[in-house]
HTML snippet that shows the backbone in 3Dmol.js (N, CA, C, O; Angstrom):
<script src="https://3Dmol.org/build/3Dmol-min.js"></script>
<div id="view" style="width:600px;height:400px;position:relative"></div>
<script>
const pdb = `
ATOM      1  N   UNK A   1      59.016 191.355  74.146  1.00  0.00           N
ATOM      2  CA  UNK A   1      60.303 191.537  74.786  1.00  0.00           C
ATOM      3  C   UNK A   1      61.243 192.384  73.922  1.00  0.00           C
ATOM      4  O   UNK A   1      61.995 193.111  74.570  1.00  0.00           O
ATOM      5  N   UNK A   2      61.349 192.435  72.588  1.00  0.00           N
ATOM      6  CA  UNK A   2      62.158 193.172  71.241  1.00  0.00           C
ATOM      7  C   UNK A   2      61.682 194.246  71.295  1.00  0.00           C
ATOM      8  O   UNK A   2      62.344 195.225  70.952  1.00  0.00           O
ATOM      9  N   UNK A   3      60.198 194.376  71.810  1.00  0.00           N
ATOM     10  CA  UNK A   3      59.561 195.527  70.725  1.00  0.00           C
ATOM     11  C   UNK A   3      60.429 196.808  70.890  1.00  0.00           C
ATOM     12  O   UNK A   3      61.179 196.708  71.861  1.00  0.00           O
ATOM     13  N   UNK A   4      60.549 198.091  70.154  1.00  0.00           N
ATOM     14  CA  UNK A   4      61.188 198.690  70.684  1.00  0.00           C
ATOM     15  C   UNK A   4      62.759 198.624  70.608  1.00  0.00           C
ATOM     16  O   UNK A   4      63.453 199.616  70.833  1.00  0.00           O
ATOM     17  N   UNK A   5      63.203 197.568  70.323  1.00  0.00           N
ATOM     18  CA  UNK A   5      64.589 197.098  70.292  1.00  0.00           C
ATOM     19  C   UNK A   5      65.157 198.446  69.051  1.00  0.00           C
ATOM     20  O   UNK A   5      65.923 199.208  69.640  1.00  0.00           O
ATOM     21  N   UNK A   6      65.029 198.703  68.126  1.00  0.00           N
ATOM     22  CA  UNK A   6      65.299 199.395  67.357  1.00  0.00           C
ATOM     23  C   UNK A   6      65.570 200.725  67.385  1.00  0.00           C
ATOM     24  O   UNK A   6      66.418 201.281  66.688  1.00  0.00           O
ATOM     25  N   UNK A   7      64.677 201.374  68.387  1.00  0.00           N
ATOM     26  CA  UNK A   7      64.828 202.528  68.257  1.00  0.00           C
ATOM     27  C   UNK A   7      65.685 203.129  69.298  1.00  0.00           C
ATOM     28  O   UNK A   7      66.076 204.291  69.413  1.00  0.00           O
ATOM     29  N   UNK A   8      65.938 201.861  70.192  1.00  0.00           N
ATOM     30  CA  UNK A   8      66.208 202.265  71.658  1.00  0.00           C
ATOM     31  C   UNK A   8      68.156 202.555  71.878  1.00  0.00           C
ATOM     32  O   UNK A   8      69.128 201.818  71.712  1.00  0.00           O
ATOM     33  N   UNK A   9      68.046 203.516  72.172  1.00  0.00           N
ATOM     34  CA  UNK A   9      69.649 203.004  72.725  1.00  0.00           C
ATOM     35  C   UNK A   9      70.430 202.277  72.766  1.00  0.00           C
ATOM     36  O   UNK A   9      70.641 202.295  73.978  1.00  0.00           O
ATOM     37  N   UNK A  10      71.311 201.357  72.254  1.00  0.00           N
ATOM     38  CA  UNK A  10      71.681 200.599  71.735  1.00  0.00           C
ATOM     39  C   UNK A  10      73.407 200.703  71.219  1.00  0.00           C
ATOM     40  O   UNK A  10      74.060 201.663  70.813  1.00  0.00           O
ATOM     41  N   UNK A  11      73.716 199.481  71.411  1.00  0.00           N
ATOM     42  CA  UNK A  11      75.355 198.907  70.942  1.00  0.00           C
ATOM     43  C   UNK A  11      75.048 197.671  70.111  1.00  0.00           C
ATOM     44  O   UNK A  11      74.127 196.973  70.535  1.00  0.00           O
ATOM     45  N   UNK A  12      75.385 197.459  69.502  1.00  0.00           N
ATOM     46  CA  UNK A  12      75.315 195.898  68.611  1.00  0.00           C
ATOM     47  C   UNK A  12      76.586 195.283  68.390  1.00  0.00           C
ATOM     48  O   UNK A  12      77.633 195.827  68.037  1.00  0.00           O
ATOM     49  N   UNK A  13      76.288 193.665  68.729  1.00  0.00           N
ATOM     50  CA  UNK A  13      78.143 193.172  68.222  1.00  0.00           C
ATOM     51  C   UNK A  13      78.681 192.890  69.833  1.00  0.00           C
ATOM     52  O   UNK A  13      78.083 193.155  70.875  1.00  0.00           O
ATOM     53  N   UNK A  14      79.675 192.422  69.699  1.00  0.00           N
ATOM     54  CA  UNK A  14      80.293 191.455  70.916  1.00  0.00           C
ATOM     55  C   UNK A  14      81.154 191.962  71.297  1.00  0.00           C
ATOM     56  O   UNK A  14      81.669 191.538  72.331  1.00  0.00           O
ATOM     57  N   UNK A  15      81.762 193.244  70.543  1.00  0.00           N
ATOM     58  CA  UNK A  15      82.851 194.235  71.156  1.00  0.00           C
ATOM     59  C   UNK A  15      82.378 194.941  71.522  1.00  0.00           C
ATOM     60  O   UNK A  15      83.064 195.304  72.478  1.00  0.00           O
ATOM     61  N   UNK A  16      81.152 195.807  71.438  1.00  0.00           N
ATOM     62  CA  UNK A  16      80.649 197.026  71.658  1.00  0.00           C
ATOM     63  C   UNK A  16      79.938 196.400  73.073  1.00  0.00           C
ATOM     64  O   UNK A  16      80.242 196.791  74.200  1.00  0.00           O
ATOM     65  N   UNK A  17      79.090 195.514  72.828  1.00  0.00           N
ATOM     66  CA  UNK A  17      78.379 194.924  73.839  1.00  0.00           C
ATOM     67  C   UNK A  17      79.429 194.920  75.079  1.00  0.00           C
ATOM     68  O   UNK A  17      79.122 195.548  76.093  1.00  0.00           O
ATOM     69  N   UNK A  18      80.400 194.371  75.029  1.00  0.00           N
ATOM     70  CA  UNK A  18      81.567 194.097  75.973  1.00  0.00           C
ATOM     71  C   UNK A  18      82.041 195.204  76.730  1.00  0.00           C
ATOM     72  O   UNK A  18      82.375 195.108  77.911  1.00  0.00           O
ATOM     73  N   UNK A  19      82.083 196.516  75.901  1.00  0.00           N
ATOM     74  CA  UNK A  19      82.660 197.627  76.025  1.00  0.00           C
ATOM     75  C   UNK A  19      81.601 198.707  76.893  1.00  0.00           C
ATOM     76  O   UNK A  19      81.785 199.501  77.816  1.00  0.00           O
ATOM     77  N   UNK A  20      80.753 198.414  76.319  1.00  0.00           N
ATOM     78  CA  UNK A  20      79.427 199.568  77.343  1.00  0.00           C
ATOM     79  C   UNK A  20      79.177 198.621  78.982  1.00  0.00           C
ATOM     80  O   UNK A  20      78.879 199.259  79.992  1.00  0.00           O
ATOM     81  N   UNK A  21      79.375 196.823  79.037  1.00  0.00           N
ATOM     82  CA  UNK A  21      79.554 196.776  80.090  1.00  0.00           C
ATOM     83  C   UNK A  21      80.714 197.030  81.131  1.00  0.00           C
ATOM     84  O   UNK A  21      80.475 197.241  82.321  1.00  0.00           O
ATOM     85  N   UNK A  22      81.802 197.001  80.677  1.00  0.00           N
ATOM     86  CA  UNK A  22      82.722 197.377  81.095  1.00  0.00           C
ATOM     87  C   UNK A  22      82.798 199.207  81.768  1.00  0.00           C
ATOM     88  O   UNK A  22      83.127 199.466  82.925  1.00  0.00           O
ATOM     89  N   UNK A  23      82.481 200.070  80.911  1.00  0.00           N
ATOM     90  CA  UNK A  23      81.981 201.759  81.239  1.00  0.00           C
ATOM     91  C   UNK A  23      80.843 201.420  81.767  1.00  0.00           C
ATOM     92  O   UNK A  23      80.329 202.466  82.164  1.00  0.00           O
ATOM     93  N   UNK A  24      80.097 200.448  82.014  1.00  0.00           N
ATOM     94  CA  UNK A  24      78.975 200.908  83.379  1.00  0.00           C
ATOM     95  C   UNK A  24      77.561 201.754  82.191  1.00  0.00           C
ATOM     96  O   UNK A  24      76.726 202.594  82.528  1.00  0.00           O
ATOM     97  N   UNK A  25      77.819 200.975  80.498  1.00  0.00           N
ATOM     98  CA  UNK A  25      76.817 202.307  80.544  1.00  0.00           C
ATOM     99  C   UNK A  25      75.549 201.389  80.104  1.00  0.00           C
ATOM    100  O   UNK A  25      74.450 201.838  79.777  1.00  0.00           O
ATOM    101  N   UNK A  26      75.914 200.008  80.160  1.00  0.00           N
ATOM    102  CA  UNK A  26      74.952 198.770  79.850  1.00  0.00           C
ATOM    103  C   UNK A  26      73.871 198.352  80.978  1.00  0.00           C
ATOM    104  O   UNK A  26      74.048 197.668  81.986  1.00  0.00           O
ATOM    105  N   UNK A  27      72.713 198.965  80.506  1.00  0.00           N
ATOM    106  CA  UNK A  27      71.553 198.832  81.259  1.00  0.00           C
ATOM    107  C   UNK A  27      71.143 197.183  81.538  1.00  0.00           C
ATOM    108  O   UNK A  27      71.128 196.502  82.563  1.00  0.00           O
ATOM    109  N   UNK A  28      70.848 196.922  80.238  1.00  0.00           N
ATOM    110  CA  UNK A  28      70.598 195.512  79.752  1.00  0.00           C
ATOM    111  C   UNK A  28      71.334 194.872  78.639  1.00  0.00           C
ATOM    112  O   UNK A  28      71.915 195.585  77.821  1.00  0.00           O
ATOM    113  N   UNK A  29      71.355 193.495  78.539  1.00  0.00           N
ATOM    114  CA  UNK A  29      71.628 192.766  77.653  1.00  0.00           C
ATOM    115  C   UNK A  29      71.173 191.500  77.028  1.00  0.00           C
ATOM    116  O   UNK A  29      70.857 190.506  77.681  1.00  0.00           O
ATOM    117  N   UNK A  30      71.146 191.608  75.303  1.00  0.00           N
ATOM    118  CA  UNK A  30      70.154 190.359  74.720  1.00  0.00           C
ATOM    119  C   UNK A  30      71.232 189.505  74.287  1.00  0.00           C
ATOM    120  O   UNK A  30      72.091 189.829  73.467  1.00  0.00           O
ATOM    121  N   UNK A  31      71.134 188.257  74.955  1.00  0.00           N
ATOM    122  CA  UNK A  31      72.164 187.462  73.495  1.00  0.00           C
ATOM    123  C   UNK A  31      71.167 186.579  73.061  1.00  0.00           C
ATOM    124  O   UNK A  31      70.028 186.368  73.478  1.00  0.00           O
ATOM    125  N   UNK A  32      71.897 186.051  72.037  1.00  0.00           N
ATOM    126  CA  UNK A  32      71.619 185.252  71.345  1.00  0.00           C
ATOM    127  C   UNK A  32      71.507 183.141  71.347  1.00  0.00           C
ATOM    128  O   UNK A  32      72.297 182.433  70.722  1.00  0.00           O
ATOM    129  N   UNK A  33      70.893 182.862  71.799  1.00  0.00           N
ATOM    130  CA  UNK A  33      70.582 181.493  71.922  1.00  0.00           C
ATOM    131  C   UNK A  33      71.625 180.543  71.094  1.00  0.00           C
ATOM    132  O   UNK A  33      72.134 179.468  71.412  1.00  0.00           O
ATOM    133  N   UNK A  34      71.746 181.278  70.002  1.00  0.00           N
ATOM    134  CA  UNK A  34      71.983 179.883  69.047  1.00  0.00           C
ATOM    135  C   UNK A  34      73.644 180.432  68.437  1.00  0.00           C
ATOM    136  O   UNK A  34      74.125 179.785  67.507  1.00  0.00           O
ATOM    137  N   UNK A  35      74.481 181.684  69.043  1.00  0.00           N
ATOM    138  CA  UNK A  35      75.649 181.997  69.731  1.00  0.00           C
ATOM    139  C   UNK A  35      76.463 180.860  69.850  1.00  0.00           C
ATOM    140  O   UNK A  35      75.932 179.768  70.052  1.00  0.00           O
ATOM    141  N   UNK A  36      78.027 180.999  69.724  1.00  0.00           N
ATOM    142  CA  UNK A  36      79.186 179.684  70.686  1.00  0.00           C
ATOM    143  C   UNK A  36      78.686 180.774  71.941  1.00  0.00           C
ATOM    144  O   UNK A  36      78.368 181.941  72.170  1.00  0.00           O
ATOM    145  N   UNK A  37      78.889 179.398  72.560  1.00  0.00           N
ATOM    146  CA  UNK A  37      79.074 179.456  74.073  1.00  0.00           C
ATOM    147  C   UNK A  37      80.351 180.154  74.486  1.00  0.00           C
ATOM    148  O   UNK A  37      80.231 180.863  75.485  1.00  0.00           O
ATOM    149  N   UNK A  38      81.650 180.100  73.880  1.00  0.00           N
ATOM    150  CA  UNK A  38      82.657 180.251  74.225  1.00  0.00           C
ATOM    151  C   UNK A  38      82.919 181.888  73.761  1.00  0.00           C
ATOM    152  O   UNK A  38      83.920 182.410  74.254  1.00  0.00           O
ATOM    153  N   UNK A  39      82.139 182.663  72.909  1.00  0.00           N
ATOM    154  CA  UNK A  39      81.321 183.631  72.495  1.00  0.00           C
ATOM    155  C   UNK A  39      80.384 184.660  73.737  1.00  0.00           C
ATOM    156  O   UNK A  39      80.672 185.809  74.071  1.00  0.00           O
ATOM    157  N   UNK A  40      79.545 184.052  74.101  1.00  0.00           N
ATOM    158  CA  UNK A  40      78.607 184.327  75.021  1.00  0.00           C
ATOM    159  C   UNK A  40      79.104 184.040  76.551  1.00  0.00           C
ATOM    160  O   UNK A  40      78.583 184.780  77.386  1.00  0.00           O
ATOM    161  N   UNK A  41      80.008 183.103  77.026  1.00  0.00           N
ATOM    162  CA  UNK A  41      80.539 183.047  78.273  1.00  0.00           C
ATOM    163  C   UNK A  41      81.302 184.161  79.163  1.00  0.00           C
ATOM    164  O   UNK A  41      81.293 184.227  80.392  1.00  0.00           O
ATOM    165  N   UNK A  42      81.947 184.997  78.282  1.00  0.00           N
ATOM    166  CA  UNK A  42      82.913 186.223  78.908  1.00  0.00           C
ATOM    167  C   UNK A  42      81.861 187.156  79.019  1.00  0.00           C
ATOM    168  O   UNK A  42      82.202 188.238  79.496  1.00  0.00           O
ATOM    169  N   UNK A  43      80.371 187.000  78.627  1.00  0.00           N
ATOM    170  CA  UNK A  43      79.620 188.531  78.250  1.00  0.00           C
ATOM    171  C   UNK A  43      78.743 188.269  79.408  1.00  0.00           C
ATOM    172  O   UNK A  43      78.512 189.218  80.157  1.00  0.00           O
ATOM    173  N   UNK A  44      78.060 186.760  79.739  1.00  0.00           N
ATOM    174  CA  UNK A  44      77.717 186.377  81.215  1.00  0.00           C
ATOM    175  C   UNK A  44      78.510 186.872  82.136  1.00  0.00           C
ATOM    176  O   UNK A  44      78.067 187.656  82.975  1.00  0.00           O
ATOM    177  N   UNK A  45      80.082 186.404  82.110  1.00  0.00           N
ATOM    178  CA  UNK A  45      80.336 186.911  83.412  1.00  0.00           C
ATOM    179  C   UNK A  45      80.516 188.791  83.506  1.00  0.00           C
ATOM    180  O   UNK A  45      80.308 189.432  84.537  1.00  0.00           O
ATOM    181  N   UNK A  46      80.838 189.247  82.498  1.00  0.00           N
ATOM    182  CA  UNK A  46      80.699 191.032  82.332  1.00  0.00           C
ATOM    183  C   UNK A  46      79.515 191.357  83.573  1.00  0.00           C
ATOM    184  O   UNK A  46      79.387 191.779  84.722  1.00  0.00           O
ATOM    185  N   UNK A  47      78.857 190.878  82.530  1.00  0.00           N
ATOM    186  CA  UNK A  47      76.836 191.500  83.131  1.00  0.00           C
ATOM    187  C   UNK A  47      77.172 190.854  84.747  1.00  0.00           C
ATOM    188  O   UNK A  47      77.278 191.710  85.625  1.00  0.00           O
ATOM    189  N   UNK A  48      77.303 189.721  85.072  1.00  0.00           N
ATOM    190  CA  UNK A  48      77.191 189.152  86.509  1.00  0.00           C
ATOM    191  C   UNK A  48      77.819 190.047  87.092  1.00  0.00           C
ATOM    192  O   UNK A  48      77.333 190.967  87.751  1.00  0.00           O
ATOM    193  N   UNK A  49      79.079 189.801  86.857  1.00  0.00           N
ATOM    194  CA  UNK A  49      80.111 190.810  87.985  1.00  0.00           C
ATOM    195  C   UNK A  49      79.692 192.429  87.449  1.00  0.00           C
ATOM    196  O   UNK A  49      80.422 193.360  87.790  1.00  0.00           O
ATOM    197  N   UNK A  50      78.751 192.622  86.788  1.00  0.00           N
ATOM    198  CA  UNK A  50      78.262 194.696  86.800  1.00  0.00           C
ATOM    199  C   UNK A  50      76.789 194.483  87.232  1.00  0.00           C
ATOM    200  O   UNK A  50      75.979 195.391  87.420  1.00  0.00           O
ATOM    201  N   UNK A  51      76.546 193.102  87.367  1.00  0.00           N
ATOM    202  CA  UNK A  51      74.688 193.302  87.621  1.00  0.00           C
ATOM    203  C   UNK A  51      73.861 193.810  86.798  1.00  0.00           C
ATOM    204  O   UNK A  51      72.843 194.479  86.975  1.00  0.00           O
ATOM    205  N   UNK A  52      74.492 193.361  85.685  1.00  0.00           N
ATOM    206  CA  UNK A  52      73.590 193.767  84.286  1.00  0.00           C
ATOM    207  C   UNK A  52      72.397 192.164  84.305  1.00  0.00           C
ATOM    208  O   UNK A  52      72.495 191.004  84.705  1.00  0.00           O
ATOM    209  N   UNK A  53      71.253 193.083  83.559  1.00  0.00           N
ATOM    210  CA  UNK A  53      70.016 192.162  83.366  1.00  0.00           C
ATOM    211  C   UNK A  53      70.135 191.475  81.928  1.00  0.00           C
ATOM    212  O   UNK A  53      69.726 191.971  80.878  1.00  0.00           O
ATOM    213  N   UNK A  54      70.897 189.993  82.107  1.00  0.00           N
ATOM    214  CA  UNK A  54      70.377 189.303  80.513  1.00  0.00           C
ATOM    215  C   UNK A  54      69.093 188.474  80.228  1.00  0.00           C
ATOM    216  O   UNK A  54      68.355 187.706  80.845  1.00  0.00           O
ATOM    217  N   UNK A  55      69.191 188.977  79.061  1.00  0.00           N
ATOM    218  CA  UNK A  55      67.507 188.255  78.428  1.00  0.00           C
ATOM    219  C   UNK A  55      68.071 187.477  77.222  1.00  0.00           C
ATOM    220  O   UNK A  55      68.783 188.131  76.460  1.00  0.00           O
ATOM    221  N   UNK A  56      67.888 186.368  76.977  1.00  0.00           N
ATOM    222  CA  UNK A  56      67.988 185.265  76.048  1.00  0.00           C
ATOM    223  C   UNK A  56      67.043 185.759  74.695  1.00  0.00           C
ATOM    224  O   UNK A  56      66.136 186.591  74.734  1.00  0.00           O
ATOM    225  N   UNK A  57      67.453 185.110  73.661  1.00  0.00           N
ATOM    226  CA  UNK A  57      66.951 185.425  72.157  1.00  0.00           C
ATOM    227  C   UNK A  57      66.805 184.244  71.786  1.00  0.00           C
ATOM    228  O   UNK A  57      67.648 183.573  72.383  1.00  0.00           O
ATOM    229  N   UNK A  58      65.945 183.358  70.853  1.00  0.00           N
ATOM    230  CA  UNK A  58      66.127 182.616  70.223  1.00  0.00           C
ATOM    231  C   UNK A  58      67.416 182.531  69.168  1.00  0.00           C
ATOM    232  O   UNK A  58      68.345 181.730  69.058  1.00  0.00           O
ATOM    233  N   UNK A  59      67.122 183.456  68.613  1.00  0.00           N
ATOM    234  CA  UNK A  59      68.456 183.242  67.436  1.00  0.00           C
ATOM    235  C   UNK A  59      69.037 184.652  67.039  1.00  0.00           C
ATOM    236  O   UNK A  59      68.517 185.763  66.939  1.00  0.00           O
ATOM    237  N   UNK A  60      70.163 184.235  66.875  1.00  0.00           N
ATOM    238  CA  UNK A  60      71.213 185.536  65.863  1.00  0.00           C
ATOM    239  C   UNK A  60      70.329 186.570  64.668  1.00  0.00           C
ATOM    240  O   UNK A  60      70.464 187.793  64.642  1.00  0.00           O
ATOM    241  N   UNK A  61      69.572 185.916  63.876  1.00  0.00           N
ATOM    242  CA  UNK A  61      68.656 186.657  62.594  1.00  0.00           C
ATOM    243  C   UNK A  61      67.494 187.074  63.445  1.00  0.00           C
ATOM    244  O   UNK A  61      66.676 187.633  62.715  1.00  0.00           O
ATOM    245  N   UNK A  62      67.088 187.032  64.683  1.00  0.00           N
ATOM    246  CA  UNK A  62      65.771 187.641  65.464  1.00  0.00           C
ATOM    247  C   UNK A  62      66.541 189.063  66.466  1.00  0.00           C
ATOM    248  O   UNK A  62      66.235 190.255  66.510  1.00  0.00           O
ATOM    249  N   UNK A  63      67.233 188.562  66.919  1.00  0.00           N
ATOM    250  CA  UNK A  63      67.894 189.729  67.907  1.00  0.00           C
ATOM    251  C   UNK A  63      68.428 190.637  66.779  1.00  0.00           C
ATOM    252  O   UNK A  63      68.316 191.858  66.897  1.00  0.00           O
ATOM    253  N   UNK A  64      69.084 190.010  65.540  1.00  0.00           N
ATOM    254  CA  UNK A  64      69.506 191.238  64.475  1.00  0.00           C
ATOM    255  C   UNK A  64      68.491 192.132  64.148  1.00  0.00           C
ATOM    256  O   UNK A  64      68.481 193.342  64.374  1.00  0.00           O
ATOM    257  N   UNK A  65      67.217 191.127  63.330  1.00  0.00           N
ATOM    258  CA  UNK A  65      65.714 191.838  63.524  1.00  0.00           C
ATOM    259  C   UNK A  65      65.044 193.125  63.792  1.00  0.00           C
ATOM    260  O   UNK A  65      64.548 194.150  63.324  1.00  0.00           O
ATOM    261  N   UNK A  66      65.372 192.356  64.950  1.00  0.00           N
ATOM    262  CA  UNK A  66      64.911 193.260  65.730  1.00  0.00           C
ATOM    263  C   UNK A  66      65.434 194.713  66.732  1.00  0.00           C
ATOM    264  O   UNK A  66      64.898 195.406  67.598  1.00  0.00           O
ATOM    265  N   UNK A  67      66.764 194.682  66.046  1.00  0.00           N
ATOM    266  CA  UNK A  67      67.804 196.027  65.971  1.00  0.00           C
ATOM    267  C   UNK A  67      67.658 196.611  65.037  1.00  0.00           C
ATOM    268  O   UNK A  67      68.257 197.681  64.919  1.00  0.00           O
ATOM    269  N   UNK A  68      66.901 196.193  64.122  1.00  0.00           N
ATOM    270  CA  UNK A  68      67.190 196.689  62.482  1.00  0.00           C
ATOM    271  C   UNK A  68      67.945 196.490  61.503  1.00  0.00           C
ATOM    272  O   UNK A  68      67.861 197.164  60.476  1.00  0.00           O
ATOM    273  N   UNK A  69      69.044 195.258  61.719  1.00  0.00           N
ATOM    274  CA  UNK A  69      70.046 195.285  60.796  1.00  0.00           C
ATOM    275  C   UNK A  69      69.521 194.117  60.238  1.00  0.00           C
ATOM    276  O   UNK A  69      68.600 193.422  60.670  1.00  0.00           O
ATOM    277  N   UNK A  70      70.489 193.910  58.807  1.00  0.00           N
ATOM    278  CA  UNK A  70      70.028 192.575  58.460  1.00  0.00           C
ATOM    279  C   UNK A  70      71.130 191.256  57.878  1.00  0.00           C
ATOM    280  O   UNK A  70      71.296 190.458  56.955  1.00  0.00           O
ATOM    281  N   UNK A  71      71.731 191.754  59.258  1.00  0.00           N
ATOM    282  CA  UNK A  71      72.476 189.956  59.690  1.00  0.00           C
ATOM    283  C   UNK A  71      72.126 190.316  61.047  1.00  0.00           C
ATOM    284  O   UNK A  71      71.586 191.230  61.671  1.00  0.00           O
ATOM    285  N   UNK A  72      72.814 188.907  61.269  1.00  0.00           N
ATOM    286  CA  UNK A  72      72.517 188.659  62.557  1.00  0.00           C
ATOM    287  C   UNK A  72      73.640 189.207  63.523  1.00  0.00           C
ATOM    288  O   UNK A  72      74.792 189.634  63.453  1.00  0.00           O
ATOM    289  N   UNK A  73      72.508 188.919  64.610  1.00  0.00           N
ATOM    290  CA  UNK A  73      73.479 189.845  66.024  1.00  0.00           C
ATOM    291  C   UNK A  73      73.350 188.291  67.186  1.00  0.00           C
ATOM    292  O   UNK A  73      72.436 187.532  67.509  1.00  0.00           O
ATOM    293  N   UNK A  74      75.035 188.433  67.561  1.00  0.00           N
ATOM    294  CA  UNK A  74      74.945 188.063  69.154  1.00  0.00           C
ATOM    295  C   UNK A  74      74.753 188.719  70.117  1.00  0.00           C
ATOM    296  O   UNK A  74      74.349 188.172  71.143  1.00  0.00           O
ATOM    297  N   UNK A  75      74.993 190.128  70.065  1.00  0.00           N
ATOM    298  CA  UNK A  75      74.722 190.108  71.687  1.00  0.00           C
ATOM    299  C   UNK A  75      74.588 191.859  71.119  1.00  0.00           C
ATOM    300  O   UNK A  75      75.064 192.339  70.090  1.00  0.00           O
ATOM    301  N   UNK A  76      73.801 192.525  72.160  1.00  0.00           N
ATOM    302  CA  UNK A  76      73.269 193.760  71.966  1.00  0.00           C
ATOM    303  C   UNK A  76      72.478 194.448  73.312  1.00  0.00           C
ATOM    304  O   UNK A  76      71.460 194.122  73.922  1.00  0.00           O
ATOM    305  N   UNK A  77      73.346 195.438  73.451  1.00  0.00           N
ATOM    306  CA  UNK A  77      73.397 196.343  75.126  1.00  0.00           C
ATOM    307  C   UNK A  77      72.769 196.819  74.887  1.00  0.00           C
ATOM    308  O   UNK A  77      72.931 197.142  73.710  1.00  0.00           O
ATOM    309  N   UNK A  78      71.262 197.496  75.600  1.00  0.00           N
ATOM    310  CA  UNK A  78      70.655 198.804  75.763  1.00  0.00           C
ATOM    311  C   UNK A  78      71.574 199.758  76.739  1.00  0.00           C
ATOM    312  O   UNK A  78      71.842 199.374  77.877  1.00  0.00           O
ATOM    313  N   UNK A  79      71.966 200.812  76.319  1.00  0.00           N
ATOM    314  CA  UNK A  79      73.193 201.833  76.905  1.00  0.00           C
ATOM    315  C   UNK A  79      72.167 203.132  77.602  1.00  0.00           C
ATOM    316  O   UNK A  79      71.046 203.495  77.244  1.00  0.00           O
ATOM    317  N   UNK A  80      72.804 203.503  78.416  1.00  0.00           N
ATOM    318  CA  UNK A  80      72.263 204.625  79.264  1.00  0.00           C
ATOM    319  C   UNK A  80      72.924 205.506  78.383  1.00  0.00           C
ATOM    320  O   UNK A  80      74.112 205.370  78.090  1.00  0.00           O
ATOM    321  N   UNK A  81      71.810 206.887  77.720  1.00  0.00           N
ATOM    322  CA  UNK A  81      72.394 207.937  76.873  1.00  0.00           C
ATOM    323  C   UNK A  81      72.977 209.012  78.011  1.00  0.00           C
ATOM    324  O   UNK A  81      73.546 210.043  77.652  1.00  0.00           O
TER     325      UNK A  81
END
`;
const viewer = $3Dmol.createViewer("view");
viewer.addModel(pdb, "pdb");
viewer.setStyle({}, {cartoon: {color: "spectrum"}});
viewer.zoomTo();
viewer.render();
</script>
């Protein structure tokens, strides 16, 4: 489901994430499982009300991972270039 996560098009972070759904340029979105809820709740309804596709992560240090960075990530848009 990650593979690929790295090289791909990409926003990282809970502002940026927020911001490419908002411009329409957020294809998809990963959060993070182990996230506040109160964190991750405004980024559900983003994607719902734009019909963005979310996919769940186990944890913050796997979705970071697997972006390439090395802390962790909540939430991370694949962006239309």
């Amino acid at each position: 489901m990650l593979a690929g996560l790295e090289k791909a098009a990409k926003v990282v972070g809970i502002k940026q994430t927020k911001k490419a759904i908002r411009e329409s340029r957020a294809v998809k979105v990963y959060l993070a499982a182990d996230a506040e809820e109160r964190v991750l709740r405004p980024i559900h309804e983003l994607c719902r009300e734009g019909s963005v596709t979310v996919d769940m992560v186990e944890s913050m240090n796997e979705l970071g991972a697997a972006c390439g960075i090395e802390v962790g990530a909540a939430a991370v848009a694949l962006i239309r270039e």
